[in-house]
SEVEXKOL-496615 format. One line per field, with one value per residue: residue number from 1; residue in three letters; x, y, z of N, C-alpha, C in turn. Coordinates in Angstrom, 2 decimals. Example, Ala and Ser with C-alpha at 12.3 -4.5 7.8 and 13.67 -1.06 7.14 Angstrom:
2
num = (1, 2)
residuo = (ALA, SER)
n_px = (13.19, 12.85)
n_py = (-5.69, -2.25)
n_pz = (7.80, 7.08)
ca_px = (12.30, 13.67)
ca_py = (-4.50, -1.06)
ca_pz = (7.80, 7.14)
c_px = (13.20, 12.90)
c_py = (-3.30, 0.03)
c_pz = (7.80, 7.87)
END
This chain:
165
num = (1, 2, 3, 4, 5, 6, 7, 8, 9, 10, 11, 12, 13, 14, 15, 16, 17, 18, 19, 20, 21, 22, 23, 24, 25, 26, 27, 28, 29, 30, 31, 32, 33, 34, 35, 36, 37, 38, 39, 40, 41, 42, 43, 44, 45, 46, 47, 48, 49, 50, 51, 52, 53, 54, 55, 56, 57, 58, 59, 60, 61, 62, 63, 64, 65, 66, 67, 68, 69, 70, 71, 72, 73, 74, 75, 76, 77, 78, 79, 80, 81, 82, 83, 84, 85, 86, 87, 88, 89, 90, 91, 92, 93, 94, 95, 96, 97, 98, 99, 100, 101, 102, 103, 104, 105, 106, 107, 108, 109, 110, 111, 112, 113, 114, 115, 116, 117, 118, 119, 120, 121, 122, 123, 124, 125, 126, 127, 128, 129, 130, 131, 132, 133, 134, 135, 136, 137, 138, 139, 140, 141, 142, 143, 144, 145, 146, 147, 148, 149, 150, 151, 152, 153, 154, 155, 156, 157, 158, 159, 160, 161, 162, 163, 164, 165)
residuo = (UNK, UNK, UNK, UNK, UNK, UNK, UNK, UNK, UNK, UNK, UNK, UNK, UNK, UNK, UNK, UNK, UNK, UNK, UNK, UNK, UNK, UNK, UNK, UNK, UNK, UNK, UNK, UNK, UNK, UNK, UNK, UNK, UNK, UNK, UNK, UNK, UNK, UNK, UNK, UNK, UNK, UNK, UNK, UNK, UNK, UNK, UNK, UNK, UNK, UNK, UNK, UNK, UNK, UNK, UNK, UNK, UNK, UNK, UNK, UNK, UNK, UNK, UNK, UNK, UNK, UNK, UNK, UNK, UNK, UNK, UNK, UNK, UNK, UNK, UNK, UNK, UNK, UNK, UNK, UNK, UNK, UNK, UNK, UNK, UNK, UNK, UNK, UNK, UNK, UNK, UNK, UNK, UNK, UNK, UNK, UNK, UNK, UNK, UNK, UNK, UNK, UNK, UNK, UNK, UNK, UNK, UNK, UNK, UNK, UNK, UNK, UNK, UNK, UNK, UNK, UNK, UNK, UNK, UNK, UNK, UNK, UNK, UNK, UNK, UNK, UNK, UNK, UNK, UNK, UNK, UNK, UNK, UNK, UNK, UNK, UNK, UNK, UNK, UNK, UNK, UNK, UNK, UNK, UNK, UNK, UNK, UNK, UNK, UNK, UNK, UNK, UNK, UNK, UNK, UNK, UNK, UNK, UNK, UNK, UNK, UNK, UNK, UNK, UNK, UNK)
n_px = (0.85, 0.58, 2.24, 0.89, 0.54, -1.63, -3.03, -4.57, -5.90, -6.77, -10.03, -11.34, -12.88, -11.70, -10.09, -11.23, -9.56, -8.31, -6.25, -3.99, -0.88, -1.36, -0.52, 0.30, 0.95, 2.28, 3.39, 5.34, 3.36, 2.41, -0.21, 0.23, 2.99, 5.33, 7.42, 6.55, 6.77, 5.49, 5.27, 7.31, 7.90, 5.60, 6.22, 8.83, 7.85, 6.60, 5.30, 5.13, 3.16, 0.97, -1.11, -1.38, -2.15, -2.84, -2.28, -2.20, -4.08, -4.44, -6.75, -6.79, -8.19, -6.65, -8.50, -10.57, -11.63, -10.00, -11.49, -13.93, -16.11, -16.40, -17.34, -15.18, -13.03, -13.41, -13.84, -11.59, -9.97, -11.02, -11.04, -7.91, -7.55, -9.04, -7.62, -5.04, -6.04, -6.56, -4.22, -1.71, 1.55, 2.84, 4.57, 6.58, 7.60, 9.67, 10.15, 12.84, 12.39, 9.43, 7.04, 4.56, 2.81, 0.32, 1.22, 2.77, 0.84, -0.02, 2.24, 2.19, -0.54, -0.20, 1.99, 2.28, 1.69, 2.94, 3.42, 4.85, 7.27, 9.82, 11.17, 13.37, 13.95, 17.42, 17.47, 14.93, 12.43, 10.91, 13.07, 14.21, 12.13, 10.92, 12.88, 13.38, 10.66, 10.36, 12.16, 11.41, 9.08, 9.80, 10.04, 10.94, 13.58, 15.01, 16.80, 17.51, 14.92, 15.09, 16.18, 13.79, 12.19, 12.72, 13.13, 9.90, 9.51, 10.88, 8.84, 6.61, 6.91, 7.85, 5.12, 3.59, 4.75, 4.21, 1.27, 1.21, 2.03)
n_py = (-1.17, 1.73, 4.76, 7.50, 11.06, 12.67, 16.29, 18.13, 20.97, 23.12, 25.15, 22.64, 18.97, 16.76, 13.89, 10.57, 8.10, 5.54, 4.25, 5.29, 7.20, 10.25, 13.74, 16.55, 19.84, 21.90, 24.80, 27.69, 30.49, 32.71, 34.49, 34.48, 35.95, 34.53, 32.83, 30.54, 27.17, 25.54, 24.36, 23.30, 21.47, 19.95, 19.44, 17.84, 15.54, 14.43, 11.84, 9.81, 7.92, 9.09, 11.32, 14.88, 17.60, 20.61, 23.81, 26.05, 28.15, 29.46, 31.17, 33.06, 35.52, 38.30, 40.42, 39.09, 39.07, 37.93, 36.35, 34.49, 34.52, 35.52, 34.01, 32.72, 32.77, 30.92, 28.82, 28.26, 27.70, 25.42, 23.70, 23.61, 22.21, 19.63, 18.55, 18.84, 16.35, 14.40, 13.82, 11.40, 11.73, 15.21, 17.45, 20.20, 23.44, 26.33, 29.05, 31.41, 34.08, 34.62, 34.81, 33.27, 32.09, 30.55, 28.10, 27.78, 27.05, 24.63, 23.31, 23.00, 21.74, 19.20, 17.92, 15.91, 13.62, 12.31, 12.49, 14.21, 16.16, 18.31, 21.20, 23.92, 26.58, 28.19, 31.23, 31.83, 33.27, 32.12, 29.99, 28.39, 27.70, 25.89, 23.83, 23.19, 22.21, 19.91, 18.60, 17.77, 15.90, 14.37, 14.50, 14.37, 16.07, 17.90, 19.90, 20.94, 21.98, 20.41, 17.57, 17.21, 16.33, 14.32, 13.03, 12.76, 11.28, 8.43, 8.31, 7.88, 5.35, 3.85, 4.04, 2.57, 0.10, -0.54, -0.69, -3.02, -5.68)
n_pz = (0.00, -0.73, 0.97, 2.43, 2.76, 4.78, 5.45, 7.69, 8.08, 11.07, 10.51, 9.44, 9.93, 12.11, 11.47, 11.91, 12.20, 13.42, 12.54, 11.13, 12.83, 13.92, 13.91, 15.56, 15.02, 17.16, 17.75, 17.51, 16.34, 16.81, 15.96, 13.28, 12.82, 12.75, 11.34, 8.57, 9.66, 9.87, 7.39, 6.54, 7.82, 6.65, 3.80, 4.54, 5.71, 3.63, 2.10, 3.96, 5.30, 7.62, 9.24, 9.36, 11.64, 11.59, 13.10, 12.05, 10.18, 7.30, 6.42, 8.53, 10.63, 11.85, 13.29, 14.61, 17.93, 20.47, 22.18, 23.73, 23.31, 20.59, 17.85, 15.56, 16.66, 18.77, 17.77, 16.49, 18.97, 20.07, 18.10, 17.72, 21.07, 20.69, 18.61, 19.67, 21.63, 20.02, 18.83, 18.48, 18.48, 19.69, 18.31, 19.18, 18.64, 19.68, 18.43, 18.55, 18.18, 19.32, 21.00, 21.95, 23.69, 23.78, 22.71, 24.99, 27.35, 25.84, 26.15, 28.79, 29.36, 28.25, 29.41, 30.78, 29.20, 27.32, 24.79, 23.70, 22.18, 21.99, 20.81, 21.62, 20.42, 21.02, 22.90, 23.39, 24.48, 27.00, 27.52, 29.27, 31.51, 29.50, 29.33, 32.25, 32.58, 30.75, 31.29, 33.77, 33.34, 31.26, 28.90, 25.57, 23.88, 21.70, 19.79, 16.74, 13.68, 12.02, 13.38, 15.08, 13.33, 12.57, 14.66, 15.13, 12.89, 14.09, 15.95, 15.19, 14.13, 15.97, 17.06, 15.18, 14.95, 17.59, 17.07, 15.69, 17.05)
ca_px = (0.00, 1.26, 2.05, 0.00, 0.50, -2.70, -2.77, -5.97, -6.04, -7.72, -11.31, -11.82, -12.90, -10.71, -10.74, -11.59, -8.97, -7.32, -4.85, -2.74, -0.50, -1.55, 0.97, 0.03, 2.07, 1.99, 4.59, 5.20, 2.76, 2.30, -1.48, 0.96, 3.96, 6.05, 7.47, 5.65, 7.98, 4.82, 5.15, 8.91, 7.81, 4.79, 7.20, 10.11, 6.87, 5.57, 5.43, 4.76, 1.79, 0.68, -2.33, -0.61, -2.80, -1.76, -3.59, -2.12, -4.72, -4.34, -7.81, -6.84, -8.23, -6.29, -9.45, -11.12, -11.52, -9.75, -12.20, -14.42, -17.55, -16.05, -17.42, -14.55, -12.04, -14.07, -14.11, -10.32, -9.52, -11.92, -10.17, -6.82, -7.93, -9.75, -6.67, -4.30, -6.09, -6.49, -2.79, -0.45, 2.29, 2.58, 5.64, 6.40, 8.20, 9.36, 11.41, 13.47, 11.94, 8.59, 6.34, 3.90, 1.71, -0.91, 1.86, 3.27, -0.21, -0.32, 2.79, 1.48, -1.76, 0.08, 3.57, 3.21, 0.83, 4.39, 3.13, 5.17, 9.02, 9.68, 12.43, 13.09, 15.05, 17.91, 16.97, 13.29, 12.15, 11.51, 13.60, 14.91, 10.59, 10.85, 13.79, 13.06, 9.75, 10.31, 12.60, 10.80, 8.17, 10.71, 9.58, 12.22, 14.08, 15.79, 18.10, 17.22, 14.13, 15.80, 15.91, 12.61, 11.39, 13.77, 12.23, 8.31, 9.69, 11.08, 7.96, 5.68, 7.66, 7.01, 3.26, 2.86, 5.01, 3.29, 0.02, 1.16, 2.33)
ca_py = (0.00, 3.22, 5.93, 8.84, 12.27, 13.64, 17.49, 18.84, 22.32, 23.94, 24.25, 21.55, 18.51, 16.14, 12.48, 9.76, 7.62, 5.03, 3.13, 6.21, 8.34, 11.65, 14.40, 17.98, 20.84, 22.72, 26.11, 29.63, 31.29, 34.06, 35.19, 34.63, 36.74, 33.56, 32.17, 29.31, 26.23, 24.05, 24.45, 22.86, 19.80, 18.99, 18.89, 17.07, 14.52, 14.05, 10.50, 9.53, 7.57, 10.15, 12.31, 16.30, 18.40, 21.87, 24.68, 27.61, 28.48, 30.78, 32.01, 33.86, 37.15, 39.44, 41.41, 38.03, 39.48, 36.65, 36.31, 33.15, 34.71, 35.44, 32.43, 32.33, 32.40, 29.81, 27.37, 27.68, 27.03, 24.42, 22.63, 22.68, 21.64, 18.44, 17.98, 17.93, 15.60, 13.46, 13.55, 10.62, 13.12, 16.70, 18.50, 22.01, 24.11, 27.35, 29.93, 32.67, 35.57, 34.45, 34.76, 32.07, 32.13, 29.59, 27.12, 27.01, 26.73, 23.49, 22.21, 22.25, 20.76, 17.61, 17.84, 14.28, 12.98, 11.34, 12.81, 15.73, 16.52, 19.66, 22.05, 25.17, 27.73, 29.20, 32.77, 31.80, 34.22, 31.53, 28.58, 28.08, 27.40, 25.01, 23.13, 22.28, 21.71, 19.19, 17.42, 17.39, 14.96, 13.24, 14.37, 14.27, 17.49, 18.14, 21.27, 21.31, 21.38, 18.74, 16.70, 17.50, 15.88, 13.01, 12.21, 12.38, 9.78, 7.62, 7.87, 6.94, 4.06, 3.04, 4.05, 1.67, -1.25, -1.50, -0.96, -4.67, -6.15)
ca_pz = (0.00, -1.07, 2.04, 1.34, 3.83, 4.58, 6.42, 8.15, 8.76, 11.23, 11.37, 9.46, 10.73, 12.79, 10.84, 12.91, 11.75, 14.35, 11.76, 11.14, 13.36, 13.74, 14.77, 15.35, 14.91, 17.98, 18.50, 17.34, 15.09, 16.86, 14.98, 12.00, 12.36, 13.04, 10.00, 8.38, 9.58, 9.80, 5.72, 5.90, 8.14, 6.49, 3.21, 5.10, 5.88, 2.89, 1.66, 5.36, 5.99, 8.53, 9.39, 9.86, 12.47, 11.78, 13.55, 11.37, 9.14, 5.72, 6.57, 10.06, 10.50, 13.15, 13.78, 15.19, 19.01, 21.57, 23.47, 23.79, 22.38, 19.04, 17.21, 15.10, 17.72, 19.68, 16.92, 16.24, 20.20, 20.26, 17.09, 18.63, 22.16, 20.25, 17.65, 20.63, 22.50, 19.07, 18.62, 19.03, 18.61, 19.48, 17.75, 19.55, 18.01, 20.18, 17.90, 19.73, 17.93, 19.42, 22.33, 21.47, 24.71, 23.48, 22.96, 26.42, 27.82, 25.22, 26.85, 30.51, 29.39, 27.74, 29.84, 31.02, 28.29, 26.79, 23.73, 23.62, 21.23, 22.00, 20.03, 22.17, 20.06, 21.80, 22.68, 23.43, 25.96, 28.48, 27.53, 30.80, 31.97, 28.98, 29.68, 33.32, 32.27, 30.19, 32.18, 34.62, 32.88, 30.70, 27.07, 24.25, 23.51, 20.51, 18.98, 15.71, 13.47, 11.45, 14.89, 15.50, 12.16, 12.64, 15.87, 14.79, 12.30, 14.98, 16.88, 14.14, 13.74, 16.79, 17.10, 13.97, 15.03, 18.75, 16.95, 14.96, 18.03)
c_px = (0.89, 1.13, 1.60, 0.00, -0.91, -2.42, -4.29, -5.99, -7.22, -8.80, -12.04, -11.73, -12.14, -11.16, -10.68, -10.94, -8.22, -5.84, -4.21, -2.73, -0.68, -1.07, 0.31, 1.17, 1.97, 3.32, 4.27, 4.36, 1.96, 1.12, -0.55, 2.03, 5.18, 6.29, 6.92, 6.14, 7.55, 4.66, 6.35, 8.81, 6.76, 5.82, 8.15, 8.70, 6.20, 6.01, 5.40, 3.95, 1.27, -0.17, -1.50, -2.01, -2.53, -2.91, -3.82, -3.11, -4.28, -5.71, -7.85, -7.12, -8.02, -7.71, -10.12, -10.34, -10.90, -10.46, -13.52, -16.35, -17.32, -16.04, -16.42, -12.97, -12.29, -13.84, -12.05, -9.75, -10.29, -10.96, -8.96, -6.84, -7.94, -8.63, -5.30, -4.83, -6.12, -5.14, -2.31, 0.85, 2.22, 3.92, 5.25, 7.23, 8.25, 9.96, 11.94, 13.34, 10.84, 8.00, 5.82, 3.39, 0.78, -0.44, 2.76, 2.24, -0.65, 0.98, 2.61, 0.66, -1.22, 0.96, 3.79, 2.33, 1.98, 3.85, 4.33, 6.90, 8.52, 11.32, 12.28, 14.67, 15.94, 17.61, 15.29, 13.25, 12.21, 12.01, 14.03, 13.45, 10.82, 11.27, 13.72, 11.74, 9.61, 11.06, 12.36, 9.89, 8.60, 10.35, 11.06, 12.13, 15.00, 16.06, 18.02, 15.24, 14.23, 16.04, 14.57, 11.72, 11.97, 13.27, 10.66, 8.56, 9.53, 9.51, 6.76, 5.72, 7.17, 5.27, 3.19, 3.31, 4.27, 1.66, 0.08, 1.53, 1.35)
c_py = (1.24, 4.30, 7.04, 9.79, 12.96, 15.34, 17.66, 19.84, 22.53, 24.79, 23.25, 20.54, 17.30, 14.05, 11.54, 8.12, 6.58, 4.54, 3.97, 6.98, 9.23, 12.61, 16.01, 18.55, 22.10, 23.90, 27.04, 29.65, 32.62, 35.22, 35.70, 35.45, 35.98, 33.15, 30.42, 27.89, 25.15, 23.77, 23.46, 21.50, 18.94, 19.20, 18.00, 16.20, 14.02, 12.15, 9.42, 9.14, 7.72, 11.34, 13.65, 17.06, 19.27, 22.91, 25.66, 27.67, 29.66, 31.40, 33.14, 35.16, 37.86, 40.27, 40.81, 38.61, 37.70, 36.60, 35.06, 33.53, 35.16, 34.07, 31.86, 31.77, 31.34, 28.07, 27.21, 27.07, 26.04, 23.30, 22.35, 21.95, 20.00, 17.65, 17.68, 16.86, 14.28, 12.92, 12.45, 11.40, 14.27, 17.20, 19.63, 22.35, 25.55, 28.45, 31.16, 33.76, 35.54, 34.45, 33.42, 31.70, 30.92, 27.97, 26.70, 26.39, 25.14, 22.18, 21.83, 21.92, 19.29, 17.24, 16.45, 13.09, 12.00, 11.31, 13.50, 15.24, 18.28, 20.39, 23.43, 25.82, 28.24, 30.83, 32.94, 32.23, 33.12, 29.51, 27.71, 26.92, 26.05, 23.48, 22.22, 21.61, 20.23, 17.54, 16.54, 15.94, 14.41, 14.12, 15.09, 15.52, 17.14, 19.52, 21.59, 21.13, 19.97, 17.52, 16.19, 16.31, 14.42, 12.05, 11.73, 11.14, 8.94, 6.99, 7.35, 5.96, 3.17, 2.84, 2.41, 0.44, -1.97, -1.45, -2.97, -5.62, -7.11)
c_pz = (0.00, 0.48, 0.95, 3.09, 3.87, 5.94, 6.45, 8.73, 9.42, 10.47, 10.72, 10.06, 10.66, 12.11, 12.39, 11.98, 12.34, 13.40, 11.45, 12.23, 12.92, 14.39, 14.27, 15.55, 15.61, 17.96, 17.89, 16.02, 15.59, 15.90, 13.60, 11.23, 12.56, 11.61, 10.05, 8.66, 9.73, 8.02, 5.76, 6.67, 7.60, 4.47, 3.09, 5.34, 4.52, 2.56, 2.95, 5.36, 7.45, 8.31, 10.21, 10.47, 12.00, 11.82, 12.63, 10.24, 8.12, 5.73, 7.76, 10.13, 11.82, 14.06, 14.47, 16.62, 19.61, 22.65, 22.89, 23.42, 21.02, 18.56, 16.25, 16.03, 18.57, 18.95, 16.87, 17.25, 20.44, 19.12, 17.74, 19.94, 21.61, 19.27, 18.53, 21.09, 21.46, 18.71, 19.05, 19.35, 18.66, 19.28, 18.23, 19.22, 18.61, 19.60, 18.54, 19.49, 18.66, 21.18, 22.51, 23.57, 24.72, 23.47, 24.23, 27.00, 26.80, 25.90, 28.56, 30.18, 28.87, 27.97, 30.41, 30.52, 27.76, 25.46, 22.92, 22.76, 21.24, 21.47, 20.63, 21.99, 21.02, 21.99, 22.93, 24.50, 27.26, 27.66, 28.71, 31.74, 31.13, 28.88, 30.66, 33.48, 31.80, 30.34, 33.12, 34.68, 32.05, 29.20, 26.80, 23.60, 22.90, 20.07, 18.31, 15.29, 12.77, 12.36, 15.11, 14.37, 12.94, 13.68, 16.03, 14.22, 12.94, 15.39, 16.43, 14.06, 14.85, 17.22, 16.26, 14.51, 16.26, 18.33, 15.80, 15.41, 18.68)
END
């Protein structure tokens, strides 16, 4: 059977898929002033028989109030909430130009899920939070994004082999 990459952007809806790993792409996007670097892993993935999460939408409109009665804003925090918790993998990605607020609050909600690969740019405001964070609850830290990829692989690998076990 041929691998085939599928991606599901935010707010569409979340497949209901058990026989493939599904790996979201949690870190900086910063309401989209983050560069696009979930573009360069779901590339570096392709040919993966793997379901890509990825919150960043190309529809995002800045003017969308954050606040939990903006029905558009409601639906997008509602999708990632539901696409983390769907995740086998969660790739974070923290870059050191970036604040990314939404994604720390994603790694204390899943810090000892044993979900988590986390890549925390040098220069990331709080890397230091990240670091002991992460140690704390064991999850697999890596240096690069090229690491980062390298390791979803891995963990696919294994998803798939203890799902034939």
């Amino acid at each position: 059977m041929a691998m085939t990459l599928s991606i599901v952007t935010a707010p569409a809806p979340l497949p209901e898929e058990p026989s493939r790993p599904k790996v979201y792409l949690g870190g900086s996007i910063d309401m989209g002033g983050a560069p696009d670097w979930q573009a360069d892993v779901i590339a570096a993935l392709e040919g993966d028989d793997v379901i890509v999460l990825n919150p960043r939408r190309p529809d995002w409109n800045t003017d969308w109030a954050p606040d939990a009665s903006e029905p558009h804003f409601r639906q997008q925090v509602e999708w990632e909430l539901a696409a983390l918790e769907a995740a086998d993998v969660i790739l974070l990605h923290l870059a050191a130009d970036t604040k990314s607020p939404i994604s720390l609050l994603e790694l204390g909600l899943h810090a000892g899920s044993g979900k988590l690969i986390v890549h925390c740019s040098e220069g990331y405001w709080r890397k230091g939070n990240v670091d002991i964070t992460a140690e704390r609850y064991g999850m697999e830290r890596v240096d690069t994004i090229d690491e980062l990829i390298t390791a979803v692989r891995r963990r696919i690998t294994k998803i798939e082999a203890d799902k034939n076990s």
